[in-house]
NUZA-32999 format. One record per residue: residue in three letters; z, x, y of N, C-alpha, C, O, CB in turn. Coordinates in steps of 0.1 Angstrom, whole numbers, padded with zeros to 4 digits, always signed. Glycine has a CB too. Layout:
N
ALAZXYZXYZXYZXYZXY;...
% end
This chain:
268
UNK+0620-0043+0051+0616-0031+0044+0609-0034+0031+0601-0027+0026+0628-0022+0041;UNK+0613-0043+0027+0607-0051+0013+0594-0049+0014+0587-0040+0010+0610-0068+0012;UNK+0589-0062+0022+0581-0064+0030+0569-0055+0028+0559-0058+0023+0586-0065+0041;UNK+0572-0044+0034+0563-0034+0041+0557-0030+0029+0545-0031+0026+0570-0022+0051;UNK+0570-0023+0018+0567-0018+0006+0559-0028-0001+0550-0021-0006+0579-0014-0001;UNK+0556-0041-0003+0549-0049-0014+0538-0047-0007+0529-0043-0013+0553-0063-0018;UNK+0536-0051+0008+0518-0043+0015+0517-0032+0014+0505-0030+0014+0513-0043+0030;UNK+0523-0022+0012+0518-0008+0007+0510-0008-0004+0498-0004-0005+0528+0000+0003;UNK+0521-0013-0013+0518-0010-0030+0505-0022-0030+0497-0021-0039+0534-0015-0044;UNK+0504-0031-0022+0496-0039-0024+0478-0035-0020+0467-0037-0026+0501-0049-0016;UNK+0481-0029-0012+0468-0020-0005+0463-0011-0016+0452-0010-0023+0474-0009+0010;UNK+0477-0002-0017+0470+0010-0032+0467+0003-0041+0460+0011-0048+0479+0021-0041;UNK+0467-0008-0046+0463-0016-0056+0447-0020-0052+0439-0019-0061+0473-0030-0058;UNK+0444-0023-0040+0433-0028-0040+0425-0015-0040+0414-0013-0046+0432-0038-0030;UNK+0430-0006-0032+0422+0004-0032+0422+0016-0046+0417+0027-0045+0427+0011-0017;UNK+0425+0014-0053+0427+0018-0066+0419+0009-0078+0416+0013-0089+0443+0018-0067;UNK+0417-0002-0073+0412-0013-0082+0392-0012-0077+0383-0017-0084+0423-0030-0078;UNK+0390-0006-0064+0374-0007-0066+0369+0009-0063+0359+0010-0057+0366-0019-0053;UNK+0375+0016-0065+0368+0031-0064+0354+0034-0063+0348+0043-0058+0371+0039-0076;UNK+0348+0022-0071+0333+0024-0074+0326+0022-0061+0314+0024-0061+0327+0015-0085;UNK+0331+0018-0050+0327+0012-0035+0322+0026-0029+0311+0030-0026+0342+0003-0023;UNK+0338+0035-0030+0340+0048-0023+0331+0056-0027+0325+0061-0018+0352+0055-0026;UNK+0326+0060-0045+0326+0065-0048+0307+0066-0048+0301+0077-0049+0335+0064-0056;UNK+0300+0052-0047+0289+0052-0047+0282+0064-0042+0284+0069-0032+0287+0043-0041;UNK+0272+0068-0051+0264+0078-0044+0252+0073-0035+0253+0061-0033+0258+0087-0054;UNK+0242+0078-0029+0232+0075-0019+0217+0076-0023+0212+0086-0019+0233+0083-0008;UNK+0214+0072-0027+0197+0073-0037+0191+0081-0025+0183+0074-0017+0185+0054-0043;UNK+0193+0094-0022+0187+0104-0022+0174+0115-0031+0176+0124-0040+0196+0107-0019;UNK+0162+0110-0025+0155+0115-0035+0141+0120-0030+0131+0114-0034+0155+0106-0047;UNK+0140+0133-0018+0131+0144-0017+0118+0143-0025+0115+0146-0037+0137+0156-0020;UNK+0111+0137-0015+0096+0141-0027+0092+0161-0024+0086+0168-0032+0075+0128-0019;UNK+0094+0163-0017+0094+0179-0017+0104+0185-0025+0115+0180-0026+0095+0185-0004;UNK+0101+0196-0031+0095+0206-0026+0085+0209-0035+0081+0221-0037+0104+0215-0023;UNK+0080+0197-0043+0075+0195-0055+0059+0193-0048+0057+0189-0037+0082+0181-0064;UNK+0047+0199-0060+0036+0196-0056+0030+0181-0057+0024+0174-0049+0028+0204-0062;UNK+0037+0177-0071+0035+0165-0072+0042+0152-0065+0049+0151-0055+0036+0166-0082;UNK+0037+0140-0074+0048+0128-0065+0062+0124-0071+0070+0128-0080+0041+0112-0066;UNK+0062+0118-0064+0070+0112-0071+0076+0090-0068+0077+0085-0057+0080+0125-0069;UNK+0078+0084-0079+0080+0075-0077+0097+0070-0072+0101+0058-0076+0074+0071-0086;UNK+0104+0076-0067+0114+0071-0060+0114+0067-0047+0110+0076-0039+0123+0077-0062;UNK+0120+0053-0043+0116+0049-0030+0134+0053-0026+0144+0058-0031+0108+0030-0028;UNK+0129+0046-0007+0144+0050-0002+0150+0036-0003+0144+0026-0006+0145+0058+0014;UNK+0162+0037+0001+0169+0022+0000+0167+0014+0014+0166+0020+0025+0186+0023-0002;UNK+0165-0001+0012+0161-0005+0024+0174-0006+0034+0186-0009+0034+0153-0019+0021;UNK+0166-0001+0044+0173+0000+0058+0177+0016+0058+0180+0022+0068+0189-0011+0060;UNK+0175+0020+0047+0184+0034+0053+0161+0049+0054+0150+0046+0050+0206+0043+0030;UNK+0164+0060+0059+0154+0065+0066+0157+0079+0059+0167+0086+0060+0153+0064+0083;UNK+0143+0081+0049+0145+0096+0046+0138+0105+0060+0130+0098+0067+0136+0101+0030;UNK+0139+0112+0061+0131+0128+0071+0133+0144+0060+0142+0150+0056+0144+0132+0092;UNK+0118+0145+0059+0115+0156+0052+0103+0167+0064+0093+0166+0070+0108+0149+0036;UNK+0111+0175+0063+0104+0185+0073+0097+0200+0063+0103+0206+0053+0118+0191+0087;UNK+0083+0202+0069+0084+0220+0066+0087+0227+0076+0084+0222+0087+0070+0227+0062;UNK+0093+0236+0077+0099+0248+0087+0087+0255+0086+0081+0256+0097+0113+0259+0083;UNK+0082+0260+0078+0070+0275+0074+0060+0268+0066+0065+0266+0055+0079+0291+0062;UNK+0053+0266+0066+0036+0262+0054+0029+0274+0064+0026+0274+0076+0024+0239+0055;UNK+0028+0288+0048+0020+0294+0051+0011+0294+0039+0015+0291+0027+0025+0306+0056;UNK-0004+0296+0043-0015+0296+0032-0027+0307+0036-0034+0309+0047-0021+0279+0031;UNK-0027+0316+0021-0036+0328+0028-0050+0320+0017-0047+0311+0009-0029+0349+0025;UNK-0060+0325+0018-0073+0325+0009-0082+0334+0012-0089+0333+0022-0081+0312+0008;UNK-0083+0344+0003-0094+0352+0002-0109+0351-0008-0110+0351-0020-0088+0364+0000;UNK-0118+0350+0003-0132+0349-0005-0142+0362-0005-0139+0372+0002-0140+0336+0000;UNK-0150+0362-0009-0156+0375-0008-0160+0377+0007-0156+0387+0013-0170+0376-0017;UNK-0168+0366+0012-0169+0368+0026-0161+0365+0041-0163+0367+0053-0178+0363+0026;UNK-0152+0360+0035-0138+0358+0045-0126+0356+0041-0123+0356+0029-0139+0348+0054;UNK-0118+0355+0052-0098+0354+0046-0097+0346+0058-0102+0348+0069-0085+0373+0045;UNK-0086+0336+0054-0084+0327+0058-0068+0324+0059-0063+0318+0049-0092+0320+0050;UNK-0060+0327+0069-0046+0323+0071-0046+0310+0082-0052+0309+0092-0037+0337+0077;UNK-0036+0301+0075-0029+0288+0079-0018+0291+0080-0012+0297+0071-0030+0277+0071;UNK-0011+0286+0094+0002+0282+0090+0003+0268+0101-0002+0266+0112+0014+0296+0091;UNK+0011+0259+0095+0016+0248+0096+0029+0244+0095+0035+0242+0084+0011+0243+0089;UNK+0036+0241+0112+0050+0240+0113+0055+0226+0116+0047+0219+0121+0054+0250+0123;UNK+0068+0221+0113+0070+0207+0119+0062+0195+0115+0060+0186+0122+0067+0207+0132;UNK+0057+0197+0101+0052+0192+0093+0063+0179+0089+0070+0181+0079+0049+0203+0085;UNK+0065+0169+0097+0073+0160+0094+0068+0143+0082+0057+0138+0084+0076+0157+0109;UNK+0074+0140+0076+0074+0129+0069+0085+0121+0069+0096+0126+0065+0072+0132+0058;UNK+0085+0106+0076+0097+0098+0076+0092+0084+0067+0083+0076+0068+0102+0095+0092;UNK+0103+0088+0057+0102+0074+0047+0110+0062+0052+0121+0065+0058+0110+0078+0031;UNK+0108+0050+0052+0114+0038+0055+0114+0032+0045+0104+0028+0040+0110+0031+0064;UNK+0130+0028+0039+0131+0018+0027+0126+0008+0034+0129+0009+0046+0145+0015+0020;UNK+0118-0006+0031+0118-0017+0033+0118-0027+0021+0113-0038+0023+0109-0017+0041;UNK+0123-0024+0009+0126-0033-0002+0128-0028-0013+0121-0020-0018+0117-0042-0004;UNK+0137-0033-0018+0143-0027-0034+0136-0016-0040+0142-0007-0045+0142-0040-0047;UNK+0123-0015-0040+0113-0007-0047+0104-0004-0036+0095+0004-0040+0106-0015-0059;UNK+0104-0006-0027+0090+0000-0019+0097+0009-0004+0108+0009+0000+0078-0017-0012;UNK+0088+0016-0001+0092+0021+0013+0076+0025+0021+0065+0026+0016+0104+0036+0011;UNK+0080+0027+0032+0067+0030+0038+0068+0040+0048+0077+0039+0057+0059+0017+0043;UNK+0059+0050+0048+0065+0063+0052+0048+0068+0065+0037+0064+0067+0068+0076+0033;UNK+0057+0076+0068+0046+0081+0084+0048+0096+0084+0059+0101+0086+0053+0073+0103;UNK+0034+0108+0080+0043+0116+0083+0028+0123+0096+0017+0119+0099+0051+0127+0066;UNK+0032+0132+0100+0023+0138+0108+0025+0157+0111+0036+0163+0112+0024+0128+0122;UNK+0018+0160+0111+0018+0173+0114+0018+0183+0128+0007+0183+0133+0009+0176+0107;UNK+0026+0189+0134+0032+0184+0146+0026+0200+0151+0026+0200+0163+0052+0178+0145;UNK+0022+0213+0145+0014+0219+0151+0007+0230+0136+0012+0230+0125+0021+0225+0165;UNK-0001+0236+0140-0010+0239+0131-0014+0254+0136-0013+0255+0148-0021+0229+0130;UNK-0018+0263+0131-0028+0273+0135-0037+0281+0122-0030+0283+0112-0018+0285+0145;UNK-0048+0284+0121-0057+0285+0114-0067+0296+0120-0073+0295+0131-0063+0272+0112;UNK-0066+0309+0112-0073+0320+0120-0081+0329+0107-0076+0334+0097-0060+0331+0131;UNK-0095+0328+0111-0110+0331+0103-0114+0342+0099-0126+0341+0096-0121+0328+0109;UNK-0109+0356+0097-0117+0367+0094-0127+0366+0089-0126+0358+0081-0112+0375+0088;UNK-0142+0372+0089-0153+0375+0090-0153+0389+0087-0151+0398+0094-0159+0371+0101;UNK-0155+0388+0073-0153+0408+0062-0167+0411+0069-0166+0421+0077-0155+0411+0034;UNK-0178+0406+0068-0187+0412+0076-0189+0420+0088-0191+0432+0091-0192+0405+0078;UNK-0187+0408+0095-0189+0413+0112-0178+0413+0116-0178+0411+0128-0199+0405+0123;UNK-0163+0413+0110-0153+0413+0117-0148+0405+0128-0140+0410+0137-0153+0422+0120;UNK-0153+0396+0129-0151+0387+0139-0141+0378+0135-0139+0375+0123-0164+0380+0143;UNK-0132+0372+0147-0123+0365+0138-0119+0350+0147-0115+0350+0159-0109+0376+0135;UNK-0121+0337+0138-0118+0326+0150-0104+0319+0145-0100+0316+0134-0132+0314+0151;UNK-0098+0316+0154-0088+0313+0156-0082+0302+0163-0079+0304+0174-0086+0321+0160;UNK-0079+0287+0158-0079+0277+0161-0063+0266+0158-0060+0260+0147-0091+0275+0157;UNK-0057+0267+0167-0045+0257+0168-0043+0246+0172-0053+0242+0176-0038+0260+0173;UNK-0037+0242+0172-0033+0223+0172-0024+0215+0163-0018+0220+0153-0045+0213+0170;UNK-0024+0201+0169-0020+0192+0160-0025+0188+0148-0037+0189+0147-0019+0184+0165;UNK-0019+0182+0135-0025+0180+0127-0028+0165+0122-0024+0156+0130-0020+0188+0120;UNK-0033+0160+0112-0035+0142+0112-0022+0136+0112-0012+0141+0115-0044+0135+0099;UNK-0023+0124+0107-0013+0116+0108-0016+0106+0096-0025+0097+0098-0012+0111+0123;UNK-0009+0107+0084-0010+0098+0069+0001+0086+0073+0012+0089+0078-0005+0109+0053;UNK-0003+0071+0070+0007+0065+0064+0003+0059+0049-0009+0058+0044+0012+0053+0074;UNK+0014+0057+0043+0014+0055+0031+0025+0044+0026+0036+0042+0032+0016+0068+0025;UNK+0020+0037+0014+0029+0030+0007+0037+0031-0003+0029+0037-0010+0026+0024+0005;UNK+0044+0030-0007+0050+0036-0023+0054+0027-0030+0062+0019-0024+0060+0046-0023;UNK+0053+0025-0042+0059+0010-0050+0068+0014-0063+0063+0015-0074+0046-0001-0058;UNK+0082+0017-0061+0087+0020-0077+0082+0006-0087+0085-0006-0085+0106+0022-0078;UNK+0074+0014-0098+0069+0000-0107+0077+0000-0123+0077-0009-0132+0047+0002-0110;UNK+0084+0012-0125+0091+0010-0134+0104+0024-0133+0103+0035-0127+0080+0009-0146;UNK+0116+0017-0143+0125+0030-0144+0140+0026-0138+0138+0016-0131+0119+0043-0135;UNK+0150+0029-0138+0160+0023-0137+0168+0036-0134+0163+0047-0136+0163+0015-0149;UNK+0181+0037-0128+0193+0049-0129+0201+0048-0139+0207+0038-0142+0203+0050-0117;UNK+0201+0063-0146+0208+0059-0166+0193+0060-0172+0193+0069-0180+0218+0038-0171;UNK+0179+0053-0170+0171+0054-0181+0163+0064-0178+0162+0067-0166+0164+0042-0184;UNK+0153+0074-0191+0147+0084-0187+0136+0079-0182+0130+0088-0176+0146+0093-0194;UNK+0128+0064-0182+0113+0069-0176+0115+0063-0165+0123+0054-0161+0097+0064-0184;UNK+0105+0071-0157+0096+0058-0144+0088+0063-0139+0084+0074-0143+0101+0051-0130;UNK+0082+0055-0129+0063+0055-0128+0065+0049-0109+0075+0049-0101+0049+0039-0144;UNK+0058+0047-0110+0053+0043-0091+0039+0046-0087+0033+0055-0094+0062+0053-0078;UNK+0033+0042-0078+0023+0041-0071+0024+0044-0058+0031+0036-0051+0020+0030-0072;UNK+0017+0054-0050+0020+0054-0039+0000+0050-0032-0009+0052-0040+0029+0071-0036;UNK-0002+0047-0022-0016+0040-0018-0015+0051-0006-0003+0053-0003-0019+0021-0014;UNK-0025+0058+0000-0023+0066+0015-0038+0065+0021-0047+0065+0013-0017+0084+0014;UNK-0041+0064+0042-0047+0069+0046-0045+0076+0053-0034+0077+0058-0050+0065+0048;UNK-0055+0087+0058-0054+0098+0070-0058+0093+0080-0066+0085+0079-0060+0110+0069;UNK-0053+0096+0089-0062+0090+0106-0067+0104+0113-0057+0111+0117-0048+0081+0121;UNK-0080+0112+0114-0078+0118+0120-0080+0125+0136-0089+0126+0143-0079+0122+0113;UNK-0062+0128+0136-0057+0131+0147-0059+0145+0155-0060+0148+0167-0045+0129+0145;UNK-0060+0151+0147-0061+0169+0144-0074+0173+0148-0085+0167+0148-0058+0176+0126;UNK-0072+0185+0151-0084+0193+0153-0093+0197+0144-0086+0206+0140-0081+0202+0158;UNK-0103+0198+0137-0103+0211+0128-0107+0222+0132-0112+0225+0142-0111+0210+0118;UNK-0102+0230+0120-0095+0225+0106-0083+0227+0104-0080+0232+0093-0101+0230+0094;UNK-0077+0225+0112-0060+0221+0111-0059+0205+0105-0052+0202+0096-0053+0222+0129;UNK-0068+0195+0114-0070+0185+0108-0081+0182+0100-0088+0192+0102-0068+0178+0114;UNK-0088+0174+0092-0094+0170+0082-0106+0169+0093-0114+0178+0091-0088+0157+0073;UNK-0109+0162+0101-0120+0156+0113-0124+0143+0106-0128+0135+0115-0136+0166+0117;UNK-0124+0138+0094-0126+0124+0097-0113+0116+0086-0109+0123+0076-0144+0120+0093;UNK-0108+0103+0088-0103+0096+0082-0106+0100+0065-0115+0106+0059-0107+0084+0088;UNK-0093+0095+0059-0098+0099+0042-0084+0086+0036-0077+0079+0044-0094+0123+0036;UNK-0083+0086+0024-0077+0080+0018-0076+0082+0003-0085+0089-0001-0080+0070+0021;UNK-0064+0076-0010-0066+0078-0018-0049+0072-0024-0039+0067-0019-0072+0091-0019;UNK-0053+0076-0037-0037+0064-0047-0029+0079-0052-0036+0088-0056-0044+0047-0068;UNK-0018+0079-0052-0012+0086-0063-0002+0081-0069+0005+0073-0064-0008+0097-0059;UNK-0002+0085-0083+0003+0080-0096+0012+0088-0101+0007+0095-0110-0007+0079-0106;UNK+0022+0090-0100+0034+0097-0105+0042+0093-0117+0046+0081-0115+0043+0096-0095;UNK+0046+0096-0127+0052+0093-0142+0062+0106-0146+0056+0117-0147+0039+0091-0156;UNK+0073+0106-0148+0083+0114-0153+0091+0108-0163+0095+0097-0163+0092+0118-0142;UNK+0093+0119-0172+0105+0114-0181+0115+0128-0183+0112+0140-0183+0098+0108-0198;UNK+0126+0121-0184+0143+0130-0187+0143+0130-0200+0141+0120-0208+0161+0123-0182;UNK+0145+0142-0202+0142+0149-0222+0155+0146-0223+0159+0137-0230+0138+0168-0228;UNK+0160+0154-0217+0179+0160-0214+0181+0153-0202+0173+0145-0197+0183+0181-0209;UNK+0198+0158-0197+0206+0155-0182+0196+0164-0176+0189+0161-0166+0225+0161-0180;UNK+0195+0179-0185+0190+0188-0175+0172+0190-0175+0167+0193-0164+0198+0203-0177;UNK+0168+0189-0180+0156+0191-0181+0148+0178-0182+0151+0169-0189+0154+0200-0191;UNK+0135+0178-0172+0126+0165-0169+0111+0166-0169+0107+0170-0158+0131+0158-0156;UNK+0103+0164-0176+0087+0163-0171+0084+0154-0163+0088+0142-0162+0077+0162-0180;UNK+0070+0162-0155+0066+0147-0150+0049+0156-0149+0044+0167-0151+0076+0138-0130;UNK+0047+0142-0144+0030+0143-0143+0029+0135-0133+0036+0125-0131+0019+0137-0157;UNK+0018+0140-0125+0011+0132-0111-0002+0129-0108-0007+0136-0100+0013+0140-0101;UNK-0011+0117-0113-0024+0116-0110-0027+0114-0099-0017+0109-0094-0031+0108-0116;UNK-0036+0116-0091-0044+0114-0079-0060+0114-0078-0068+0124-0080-0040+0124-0069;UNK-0062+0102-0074-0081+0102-0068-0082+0101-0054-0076+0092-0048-0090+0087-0074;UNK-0091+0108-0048-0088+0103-0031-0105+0102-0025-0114+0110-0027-0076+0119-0019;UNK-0106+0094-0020-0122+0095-0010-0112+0105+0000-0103+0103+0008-0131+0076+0000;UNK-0117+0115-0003-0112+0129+0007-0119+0131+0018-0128+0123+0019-0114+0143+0000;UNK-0119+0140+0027-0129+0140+0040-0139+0155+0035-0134+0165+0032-0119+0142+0059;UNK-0151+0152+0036-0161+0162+0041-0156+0176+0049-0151+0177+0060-0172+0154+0050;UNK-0160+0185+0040-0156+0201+0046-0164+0197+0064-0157+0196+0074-0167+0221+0033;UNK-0177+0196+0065-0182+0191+0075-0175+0184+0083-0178+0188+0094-0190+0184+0072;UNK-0168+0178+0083-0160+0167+0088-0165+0154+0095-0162+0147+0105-0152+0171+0097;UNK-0175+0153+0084-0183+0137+0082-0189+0135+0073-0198+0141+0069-0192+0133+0090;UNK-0180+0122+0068-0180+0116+0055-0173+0120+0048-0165+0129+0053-0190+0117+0048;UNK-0172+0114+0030-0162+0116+0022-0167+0114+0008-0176+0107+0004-0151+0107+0026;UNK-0158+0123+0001-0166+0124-0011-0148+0123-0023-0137+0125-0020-0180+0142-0011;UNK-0154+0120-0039-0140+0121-0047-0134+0133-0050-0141+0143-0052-0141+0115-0060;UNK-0122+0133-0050-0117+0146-0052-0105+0139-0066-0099+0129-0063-0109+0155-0035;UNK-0104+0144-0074-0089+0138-0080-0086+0150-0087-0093+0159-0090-0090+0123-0092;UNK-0069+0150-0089-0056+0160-0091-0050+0152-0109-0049+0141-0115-0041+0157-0073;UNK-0048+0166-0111-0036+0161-0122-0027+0174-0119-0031+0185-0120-0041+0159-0142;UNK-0014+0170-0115-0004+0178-0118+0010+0181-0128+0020+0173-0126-0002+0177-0109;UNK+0011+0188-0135+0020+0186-0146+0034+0197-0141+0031+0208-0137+0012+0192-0162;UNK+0049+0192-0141+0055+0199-0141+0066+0197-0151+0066+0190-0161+0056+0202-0131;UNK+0073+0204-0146+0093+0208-0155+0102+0209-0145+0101+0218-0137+0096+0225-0164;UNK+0113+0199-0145+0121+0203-0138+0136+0206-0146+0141+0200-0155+0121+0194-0129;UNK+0140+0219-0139+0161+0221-0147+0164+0221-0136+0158+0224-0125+0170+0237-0158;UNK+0180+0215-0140+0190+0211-0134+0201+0220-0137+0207+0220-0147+0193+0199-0137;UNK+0202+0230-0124+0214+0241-0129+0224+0237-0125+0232+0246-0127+0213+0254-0126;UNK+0229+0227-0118+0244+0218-0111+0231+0210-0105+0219+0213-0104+0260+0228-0096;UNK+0242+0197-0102+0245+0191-0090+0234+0190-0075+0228+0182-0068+0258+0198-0088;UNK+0236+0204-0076+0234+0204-0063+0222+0214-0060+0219+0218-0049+0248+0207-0055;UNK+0216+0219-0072+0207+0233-0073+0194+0230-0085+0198+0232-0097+0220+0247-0080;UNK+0186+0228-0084+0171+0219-0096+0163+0232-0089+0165+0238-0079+0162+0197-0091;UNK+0151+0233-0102+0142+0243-0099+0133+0234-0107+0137+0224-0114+0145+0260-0105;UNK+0115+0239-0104+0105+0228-0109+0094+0243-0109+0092+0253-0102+0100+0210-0097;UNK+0089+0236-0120+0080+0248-0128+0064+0236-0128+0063+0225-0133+0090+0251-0151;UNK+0051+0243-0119+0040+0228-0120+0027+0234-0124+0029+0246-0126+0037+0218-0102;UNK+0022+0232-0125+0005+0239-0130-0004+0219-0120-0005+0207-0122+0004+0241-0163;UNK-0010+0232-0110-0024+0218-0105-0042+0219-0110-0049+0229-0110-0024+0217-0083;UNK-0045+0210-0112-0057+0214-0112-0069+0200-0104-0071+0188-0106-0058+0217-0130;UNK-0073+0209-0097-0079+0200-0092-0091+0197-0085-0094+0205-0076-0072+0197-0086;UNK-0102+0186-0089-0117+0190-0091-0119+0181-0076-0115+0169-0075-0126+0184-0110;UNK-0128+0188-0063-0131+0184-0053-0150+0186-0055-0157+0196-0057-0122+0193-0042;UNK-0152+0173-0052-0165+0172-0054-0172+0175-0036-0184+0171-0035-0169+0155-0062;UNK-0168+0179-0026-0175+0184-0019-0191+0183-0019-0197+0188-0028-0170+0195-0020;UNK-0197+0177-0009-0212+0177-0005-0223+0195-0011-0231+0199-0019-0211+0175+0018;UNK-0211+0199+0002-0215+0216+0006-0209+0224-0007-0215+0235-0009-0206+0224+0024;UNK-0198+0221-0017-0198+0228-0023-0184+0220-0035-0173+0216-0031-0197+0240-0015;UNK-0191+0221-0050-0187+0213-0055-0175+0229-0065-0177+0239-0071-0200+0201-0063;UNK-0161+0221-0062-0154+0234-0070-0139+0229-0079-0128+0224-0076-0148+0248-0057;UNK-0142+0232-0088-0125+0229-0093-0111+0241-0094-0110+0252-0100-0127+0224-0110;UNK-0103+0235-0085-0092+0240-0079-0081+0251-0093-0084+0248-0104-0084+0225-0072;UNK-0074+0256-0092-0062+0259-0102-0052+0265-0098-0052+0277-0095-0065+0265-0112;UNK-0034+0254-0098-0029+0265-0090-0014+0264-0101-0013+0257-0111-0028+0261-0071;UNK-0005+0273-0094+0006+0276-0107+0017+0276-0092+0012+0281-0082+0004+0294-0120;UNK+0032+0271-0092+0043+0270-0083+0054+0266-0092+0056+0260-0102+0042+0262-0072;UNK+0059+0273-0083+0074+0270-0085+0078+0272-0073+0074+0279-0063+0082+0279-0096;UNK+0094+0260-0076+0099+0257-0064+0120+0259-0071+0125+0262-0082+0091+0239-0056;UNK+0125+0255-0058+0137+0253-0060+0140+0243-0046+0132+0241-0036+0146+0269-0062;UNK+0152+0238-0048+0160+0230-0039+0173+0232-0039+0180+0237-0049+0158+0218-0042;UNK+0177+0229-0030+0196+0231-0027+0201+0221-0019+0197+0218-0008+0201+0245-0019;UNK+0214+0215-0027+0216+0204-0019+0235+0206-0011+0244+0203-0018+0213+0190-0030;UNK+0237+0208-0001+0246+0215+0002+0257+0198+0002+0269+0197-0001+0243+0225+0016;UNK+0249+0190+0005+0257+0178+0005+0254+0166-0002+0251+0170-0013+0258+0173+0017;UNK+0254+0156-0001+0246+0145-0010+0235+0136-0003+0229+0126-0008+0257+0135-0016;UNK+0232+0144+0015+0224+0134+0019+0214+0148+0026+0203+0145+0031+0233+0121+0031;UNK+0217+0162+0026+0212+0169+0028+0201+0179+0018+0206+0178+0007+0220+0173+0034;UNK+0193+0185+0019+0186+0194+0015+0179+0205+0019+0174+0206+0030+0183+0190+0012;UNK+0178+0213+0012+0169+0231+0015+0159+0232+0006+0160+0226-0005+0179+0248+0012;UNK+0149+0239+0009+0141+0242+0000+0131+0251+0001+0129+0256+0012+0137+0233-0004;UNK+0121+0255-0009+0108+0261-0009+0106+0265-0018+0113+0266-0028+0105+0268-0002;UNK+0093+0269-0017+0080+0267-0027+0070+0277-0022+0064+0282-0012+0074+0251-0027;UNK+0071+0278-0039+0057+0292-0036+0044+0291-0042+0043+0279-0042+0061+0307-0043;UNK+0031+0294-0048+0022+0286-0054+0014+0298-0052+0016+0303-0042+0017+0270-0048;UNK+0004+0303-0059-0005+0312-0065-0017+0304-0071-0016+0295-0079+0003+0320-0074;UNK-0033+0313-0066-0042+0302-0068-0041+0311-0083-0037+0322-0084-0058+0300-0058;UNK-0046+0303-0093-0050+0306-0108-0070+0308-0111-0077+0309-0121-0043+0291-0119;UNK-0073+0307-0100-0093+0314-0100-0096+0314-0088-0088+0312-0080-0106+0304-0108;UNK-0109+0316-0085-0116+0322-0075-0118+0308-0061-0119+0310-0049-0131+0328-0084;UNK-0118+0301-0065-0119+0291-0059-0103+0282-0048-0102+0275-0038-0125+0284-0071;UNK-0095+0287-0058-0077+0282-0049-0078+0288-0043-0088+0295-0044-0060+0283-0053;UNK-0071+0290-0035-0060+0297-0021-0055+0305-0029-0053+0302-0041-0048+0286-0011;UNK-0051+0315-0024-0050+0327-0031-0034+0328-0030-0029+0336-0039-0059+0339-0023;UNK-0024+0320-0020-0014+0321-0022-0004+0310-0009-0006+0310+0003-0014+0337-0024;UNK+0005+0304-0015+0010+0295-0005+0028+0299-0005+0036+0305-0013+0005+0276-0010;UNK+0030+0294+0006+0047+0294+0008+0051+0283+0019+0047+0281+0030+0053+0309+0014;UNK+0058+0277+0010+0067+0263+0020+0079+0264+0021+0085+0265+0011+0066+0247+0014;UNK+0087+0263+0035+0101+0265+0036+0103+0252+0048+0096+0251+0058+0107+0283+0040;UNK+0115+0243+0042+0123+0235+0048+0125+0226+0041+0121+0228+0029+0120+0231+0059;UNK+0132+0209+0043+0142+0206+0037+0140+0190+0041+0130+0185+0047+0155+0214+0041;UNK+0154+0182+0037+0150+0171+0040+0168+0161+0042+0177+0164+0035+0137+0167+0027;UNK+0168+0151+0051+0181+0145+0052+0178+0132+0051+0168+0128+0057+0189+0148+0065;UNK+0185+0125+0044+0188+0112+0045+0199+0104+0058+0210+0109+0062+0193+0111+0032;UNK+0193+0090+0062+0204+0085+0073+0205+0070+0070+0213+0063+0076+0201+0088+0090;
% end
């Protein structure tokens, strides 16, 4: 009986003496539901999956209106080293339908959408410190139809930088330059983004992000600079799960007149 009791107490000792094993959390970290980037990679060996359920997008111009929507919109991240991961995502169906205010005519076109891989490099920033930065490099292959898909290959870098003011409150900023694909869908011309947001932290488990984009697309057929305003929220019911969406409103004549993104993302 001795015996048994000193391996008991011996066990609760050990298991009492490394809590921090148990207790570890999971560097879970959603680049959605955010417009911007962001520089957190996943841990190697383990696989983020981030899905949209709903990408709907309306745009009205004087001479037509334009509804997208875009479902199964998948992204899978693969940690493959302390700081890097490399991610595949592809767009799994699409539909895109044309009103014509004129002649009322209306075209209507569905499918698959391309298929991006990308790299990502955390280059600075630590857990506990407020800054960090990363690099993400991406091409498109295109897979898709248009204009569900792009019609030709494209590429480009994005530059993500955030800093924690507070626990709860965080800016960040997101540069991007891309050889983008031709409205045509041949050839490619520069397009580059700056996105600024805010994020609060209302628990744990509940963050909202406040972003303003602006973004100048040099287009062949038509040269225009973009402006858009979102907000999003997230919800995290567990520590490897997530919910989310996002809403976004164009700010001039030239955005999309109005967007909505719903779904979420799990870690394994």
């Amino acid at each position: 009986m001795a015996k048994v009791l000193a391996w008991a107490l011996s066990a609760a000792a050990v298991m009492i003496g490394t809590p921090a094993l148990a207790q570890d959390e999971p560097r879970f970290c959603p680049t959605r539901p955010n417009l911007g980037g962001s520089s957190c990679t996943t841990e190697p060996g383990r696989v983020h999956v981030e899905m949209s359920a709903l990408d709907w997008e309306r745009d009205d111009q004087s001479d037509q209106r334009e509804d997208r929507i875009v479902t199964a919109d998948i992204l899978t991240r693969l940690g493959v080293g302390k700081n890097t991961e490399l991610q595949l995502e592809w767009v799994g169906y699409g539909r895109d339908r044309t009103r014509d205010k004129a002649n009322e005519t209306v075209d209507t076109v569905t499918g698959t959408g391309d298929v991006t891989f990308a790299i990502r490099e955390h280059l600075a920033g630590q857990k506990g410190k407020p800054f960090s930065a990363g690099i993400q490099a991406f091409v498109t292959a295109p897979t898709g139809r248009y204009p569900v898909g792009a019609g030709t290959w494209s590429t480009g870098v994005i530059v993500p930088i955030q800093y924690e003011l507070t626990e709860k409150i965080a800016i960040a900023v997101t540069g991007e330059a891309d050889a983008a694909a031709n409205q045509s869908g041949m050839g490619r011309h520069l397009s580059y983004s700056e996105i600024t947001g805010v994020r609060y932290k209302f628990t744990d488990q509940i963050t909202a992000n406040a972003e303003l984009s602006l973004e100048r697309d040099d287009d062949p057929d038509q040269h225009e600079t973009l402006a858009l305003a979102a907000l999003s929220a997230a919800w995290r019911p567990t520590k490897v799960v997530q919910f989310d969406i996002l809403a976004a409103a164009g700010l001039n004549h030239a955005a999309p007149s109005l967007r909505l993104v719903t779904g979420g993302a799990i870690l394994f």
